[in-house]
N, C-alpha and C positions, 0 to 999 in steps of 0.2 A: 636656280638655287632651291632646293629642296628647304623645307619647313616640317618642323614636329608639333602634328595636332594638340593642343592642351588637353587637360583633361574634360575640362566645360565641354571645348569643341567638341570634344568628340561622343557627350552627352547630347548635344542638342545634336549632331550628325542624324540623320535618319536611316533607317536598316535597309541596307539593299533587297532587293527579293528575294537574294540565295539565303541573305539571313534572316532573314524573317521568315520565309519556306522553314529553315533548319530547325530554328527555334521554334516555330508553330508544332512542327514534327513531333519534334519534342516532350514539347508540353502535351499533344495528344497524346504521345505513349505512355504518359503516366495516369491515363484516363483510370484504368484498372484499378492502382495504388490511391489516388485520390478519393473513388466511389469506398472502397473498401475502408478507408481509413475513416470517414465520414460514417460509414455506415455501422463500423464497431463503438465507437462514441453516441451517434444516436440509437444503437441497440440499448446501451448501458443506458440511455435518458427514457428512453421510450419503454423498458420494462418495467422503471419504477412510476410515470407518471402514466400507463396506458394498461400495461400486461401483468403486471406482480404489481398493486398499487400498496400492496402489503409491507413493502422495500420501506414505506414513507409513512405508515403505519406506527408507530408509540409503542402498540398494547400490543401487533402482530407478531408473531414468532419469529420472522426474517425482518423485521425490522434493521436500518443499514445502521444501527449502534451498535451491533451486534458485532456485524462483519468488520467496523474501526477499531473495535477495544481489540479485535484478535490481531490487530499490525502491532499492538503499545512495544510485546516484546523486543520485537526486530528492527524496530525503527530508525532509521540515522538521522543524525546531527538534529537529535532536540525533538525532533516528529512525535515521538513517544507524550513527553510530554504535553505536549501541545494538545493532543489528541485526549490525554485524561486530562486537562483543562477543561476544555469542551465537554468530555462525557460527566462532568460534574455541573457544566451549567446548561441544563434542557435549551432552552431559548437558545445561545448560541449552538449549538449542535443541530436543533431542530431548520433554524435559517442556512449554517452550514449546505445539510444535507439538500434541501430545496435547492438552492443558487447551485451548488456544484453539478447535481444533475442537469438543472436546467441547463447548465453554461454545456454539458455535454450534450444533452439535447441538440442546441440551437449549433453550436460547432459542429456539430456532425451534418446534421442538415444542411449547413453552410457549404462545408467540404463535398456533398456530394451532388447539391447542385452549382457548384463552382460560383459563390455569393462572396466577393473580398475573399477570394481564396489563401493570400500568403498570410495576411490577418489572424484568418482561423487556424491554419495551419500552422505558424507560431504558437496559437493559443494551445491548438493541442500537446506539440512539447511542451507546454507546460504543465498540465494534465498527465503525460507521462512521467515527467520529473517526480512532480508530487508523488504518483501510483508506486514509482520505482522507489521513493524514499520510506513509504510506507509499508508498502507490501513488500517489494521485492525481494527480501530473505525467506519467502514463505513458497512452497510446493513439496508434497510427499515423494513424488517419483525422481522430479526435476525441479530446476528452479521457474515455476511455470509463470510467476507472475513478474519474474526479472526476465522473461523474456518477450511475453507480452508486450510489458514497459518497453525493455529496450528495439525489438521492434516498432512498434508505433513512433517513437522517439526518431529512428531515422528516416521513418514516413514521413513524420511531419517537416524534419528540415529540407528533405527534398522536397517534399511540395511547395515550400515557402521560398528555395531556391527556385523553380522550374514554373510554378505559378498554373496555370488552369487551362493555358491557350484557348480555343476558338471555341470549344464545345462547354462553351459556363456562361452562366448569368454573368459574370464579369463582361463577359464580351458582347451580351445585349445592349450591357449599359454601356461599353464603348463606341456602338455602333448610333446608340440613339441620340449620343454628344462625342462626336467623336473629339473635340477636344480635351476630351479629359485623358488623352493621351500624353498631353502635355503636360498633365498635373503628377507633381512628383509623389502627392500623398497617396493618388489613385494607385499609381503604379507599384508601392510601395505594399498596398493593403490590399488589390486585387489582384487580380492574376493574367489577363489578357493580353498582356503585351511583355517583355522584358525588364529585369529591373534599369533602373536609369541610370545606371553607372557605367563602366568605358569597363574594355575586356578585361584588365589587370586587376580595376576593382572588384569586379564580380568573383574573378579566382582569389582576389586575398579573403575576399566573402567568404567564399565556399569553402576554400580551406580552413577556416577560423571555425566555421559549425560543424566542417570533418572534425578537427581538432576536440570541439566539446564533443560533437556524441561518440567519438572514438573516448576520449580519458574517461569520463562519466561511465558510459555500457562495460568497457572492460573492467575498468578501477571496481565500478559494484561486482561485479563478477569475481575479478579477484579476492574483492571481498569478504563473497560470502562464498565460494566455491574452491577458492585457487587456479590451478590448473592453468594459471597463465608464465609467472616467474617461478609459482612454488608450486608442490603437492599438491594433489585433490584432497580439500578437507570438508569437514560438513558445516559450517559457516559457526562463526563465532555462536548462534545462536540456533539449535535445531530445528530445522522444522519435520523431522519425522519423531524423534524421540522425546515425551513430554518430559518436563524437567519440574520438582516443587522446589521453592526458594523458602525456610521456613524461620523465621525471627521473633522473637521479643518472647518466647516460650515461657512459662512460667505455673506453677502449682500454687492452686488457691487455697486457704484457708480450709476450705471446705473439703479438697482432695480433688476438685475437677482440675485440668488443666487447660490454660489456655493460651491459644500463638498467632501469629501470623502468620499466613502464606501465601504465596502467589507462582498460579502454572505461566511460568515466562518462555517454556519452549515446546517443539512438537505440533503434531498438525491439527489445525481449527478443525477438521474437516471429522476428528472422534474428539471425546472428550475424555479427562485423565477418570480413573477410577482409583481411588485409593481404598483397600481392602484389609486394611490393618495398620493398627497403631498400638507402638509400646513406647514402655518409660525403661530406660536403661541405667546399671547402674553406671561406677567407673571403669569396671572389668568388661562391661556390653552384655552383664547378665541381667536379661528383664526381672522389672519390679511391680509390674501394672501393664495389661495388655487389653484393649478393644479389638474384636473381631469383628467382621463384616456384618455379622447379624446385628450388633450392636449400633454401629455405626450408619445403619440404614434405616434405622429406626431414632436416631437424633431430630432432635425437637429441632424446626427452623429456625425457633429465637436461641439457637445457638450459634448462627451464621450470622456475624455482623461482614454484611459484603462492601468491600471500597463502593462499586458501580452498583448500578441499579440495572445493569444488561445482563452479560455474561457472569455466572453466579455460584458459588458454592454451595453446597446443601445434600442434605442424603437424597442418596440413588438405590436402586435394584442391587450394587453391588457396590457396597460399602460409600465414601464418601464419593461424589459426582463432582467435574465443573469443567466448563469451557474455559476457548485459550482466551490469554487476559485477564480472567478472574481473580480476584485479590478479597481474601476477608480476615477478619479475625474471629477463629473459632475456640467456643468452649469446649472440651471433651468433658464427659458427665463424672463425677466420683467413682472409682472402679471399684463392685461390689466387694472383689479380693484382690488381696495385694502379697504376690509371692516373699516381698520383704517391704519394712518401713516406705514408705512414700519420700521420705526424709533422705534415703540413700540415691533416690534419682539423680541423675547428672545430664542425663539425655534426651532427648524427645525423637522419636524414630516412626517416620508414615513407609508403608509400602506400599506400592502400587498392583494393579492386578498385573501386569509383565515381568515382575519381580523385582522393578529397581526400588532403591531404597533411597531415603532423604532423611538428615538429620541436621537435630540443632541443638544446641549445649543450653540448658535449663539457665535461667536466671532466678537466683536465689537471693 
């Protein structure tokens, strides 16, 4: 009378040779995918605490504040926010940036001498996740940091499915106690042997993480590209076209005018230039106009900036800022005014590419 192994049973069964050969196999052929994954996470740790120490640097020019405020536009579900929370409290942003490197640092290093390799490898999805929530609407040519992300992201599940096999520190320290083959946590966090689960388990496993980084990599895709159920579009938020958002406009007493604004799209990689600004009436015929000359020679205590990184202020060619920037500017009293200041209705920037941004005066 034949009997059906439980599941325990078939836990605690030990692998025969052909399966343990096959899985070993295995897990070696992902030697490549695991050094590589390891080594792009400890690049990103090792250039800020070794090679570009300037990344970690306050006062340095690539300071990594810099490179956070350029995700605030694009950000999904809350990240935006989150991220100017932090660039308004130094201390956490400054502990932020340390711990995150470092955790990339030591995860990378982890992964590529195979150290608790499913461990790390978990950790690194999640290092992808975040990079994909924050960056991933950003790339001039392509979406280059939604592919990054989504790369790495199915790296890591397979590594933390497939595990490190015979050529990893995991497998020193199984050979130096070789009971801790038996330890469920071991098995779970390093990589030298199998997970401990029975074959059905491991495929409803493996399917469950197909499942996440298939919805997640396409769904952001879809997102920000289309090109899956609908059209190719250029994502809710540009990253090649800069975009100004401009509010709370208003004429002073005195005749300067003053607004807010913020460059919320277009690529980190130039910064916008705006090269003219007029006051319009209700018909859109100006009433008061700054040219580039003017506007490059504005006083900095006219820039009140949200962040203390990425900044507003006169440029070479009219007003300057990177992406993320957010300030409230005064413009100076215009020497002439083609008609009353009182007829305004408008506020109109142009940029140096031609496009134009407007916002309705509040009176």
């Amino acid at each position: 009378m034949s009997t059906i192994a439980s599941p325990a049973a078939i836990r605690e069964r030990a692998p025969s040779d052909a399966e343990q050969r096959a899985w070993r196999m295995s897990a070696i052929s992902l030697m490549s995918v695991r050094v590589i994954q390891g080594f792009i996470y400890w690049g990103g740790g090792s250039r800020r605490f070794i090679y570009a120490p300037g990344k970690l640097d306050p006062h340095a020019a690539h300071w990594m504040a810099n490179k956070f405020q350029t995700a605030i536009p694009g950000a999904l579900f809350g990240m935006g926010h989150v991220i100017s929370f932090m660039l308004h409290h130094f201390y956490l942003l400054y502990a932020g940036v340390i711990l995150f490197s470092a955790a990339e640092l030591i995860v990378g290093l982890m992964l590529m001498l195979g150290l608790f390799t499913r461990a790390a490898a978990l950790t690194s999805m999640g290092f992808s996740v975040v990079l994909m929530l924050m960056f991933g609407w950003q790339g001039a040519t392509c979406i280059d940091e939604w592919t990054m992300a989504a790369c790495n992201l199915a790296m890591g599940a397979t590594l933390m499915l497939g595990g490190s096999g015979a050529w990893s520190i995991d497998n020193v320290l199984l050979k130096n106690k070789p009971q801790r083959a038996r330890s469920g946590w071991f098995r779970w966090a390093a990589g030298s042997r199998a997970l401990p689960v029975s074959d059905i388990g491991f495929r409803n496993l493996a399917l469950a993480v197909l499942a996440f980084v298939v919805v997640f990599n396409v769904g952001t895709y879809s997102y920000y590209r289309g090109s899956v159920v609908t059209p190719f579009h250029g994502g809710p938020i540009s990253p090649t076209a800069h975009h100004l958002t401009l509010a709370a406009a208003t004429v002073l007493p005195d005749g300067s005018v003053r607004f807010h604004v913020t460059l919320d799209a277009g690529t980190p990689e130039a910064p916008v230039h705006v090269v003219e600004a007029a006051l319009l009436d209700a018909s859109g015929a100006p009433v008061a106009h700054w040219d580039t000359e003017t506007l490059s020679k504005m006083s900095k205590t006219a820039f009140a900036n949200d962040y203390a990184y990425n900044k507003f202020g006169p440029g070479p060619f009219g007003l300057r800022a990177a992406m993320g920037a957010a300030a409230t500017i005064t413009l100076p009293a215009s020497a002439a005014h083609a008609r009353p200041i009182a007829d305004a209705s408008t506020l109109q920037l142009t940029d140096v590419d031609g496009r134009i941004f407007r916002t309705s005066l509040q009176h």
